[in-house]
SERO-4910 file (N, C-alpha, C, O; in steps of 0.05 Angstrom, whole numbers):
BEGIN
 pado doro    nc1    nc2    nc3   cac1   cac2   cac3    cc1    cc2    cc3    oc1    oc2    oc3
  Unk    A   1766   2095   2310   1749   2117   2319   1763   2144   2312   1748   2162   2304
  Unk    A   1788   2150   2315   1802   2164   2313   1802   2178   2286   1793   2201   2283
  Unk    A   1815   2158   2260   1800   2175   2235   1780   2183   2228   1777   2204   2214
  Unk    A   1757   2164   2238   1725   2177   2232   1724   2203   2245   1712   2224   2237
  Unk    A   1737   2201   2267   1735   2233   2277   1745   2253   2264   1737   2276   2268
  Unk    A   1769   2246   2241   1777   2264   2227   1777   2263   2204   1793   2272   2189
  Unk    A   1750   2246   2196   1740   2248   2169   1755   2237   2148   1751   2240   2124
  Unk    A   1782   2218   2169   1797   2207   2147   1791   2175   2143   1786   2162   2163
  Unk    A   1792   2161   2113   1789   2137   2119   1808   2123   2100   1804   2121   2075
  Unk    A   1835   2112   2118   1847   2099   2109   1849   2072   2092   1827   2063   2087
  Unk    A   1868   2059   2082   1868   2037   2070   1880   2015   2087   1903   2019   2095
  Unk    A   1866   1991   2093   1880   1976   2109   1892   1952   2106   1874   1940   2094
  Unk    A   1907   1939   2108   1899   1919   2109   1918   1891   2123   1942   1886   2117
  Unk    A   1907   1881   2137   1906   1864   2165   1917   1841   2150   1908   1831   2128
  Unk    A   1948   1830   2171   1957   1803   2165   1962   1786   2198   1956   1797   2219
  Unk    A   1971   1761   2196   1961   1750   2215   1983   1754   2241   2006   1763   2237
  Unk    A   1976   1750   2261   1993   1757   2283   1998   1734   2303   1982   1717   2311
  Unk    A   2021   1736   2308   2042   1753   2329   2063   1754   2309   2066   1732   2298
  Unk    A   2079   1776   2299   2094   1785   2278   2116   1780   2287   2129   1762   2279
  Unk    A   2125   1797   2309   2160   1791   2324   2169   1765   2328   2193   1761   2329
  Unk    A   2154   1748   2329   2172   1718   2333   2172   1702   2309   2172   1677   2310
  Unk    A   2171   1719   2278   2169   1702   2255   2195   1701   2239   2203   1724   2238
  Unk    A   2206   1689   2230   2233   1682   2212   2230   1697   2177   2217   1696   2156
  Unk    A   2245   1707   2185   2257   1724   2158   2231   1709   2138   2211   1724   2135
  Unk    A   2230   1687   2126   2217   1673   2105   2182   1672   2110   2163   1674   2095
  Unk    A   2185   1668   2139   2156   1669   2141   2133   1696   2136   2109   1695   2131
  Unk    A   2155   1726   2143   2153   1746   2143   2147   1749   2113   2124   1757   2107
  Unk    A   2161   1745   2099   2162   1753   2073   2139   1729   2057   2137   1731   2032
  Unk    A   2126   1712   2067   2111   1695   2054   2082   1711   2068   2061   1703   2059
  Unk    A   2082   1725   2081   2060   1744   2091   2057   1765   2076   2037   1772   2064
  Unk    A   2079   1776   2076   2082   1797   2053   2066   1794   2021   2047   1805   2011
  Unk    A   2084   1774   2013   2068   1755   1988   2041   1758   1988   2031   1767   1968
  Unk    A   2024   1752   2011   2005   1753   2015   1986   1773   2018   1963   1769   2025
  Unk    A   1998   1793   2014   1982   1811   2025   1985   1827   2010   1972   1848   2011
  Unk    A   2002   1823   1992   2015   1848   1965   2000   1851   1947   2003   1871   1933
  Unk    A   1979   1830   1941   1958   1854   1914   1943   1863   1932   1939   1887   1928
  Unk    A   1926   1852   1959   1916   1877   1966   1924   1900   1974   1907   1918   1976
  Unk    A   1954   1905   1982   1959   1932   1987   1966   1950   1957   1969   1974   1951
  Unk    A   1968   1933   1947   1970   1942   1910   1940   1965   1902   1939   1988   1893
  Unk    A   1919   1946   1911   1891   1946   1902   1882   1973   1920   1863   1987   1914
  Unk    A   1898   1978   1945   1889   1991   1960   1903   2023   1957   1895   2044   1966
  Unk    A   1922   2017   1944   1937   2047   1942   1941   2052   1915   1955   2070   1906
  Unk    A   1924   2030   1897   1919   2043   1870   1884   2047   1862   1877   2051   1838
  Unk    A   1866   2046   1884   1843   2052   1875   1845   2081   1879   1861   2095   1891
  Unk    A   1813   2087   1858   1808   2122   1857   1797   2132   1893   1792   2155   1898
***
């Protein structure tokens, strides 16, 4: 609600949770996962 209020609209994007109790490997196989869309998301026009 907060950026619509300020007309800003971010890029997001959502991986799975609870994050703090994950092991170095598991962290980084999330990562993996999530890396072309944050690719896709901070290289569109």
């Amino acid at each position: 609600m907060q950026s619509r209020s300020l007309g800003f609209d971010p890029a997001m994007v959502f991986v799975a949770h609870p994050i703090q109790d994950r092991s170095d490997a598991e962290l980084r196989a999330l990562a993996d996962q999530a890396v072309e869309q944050i690719v896709r998301s901070i290289s569109a026009p």
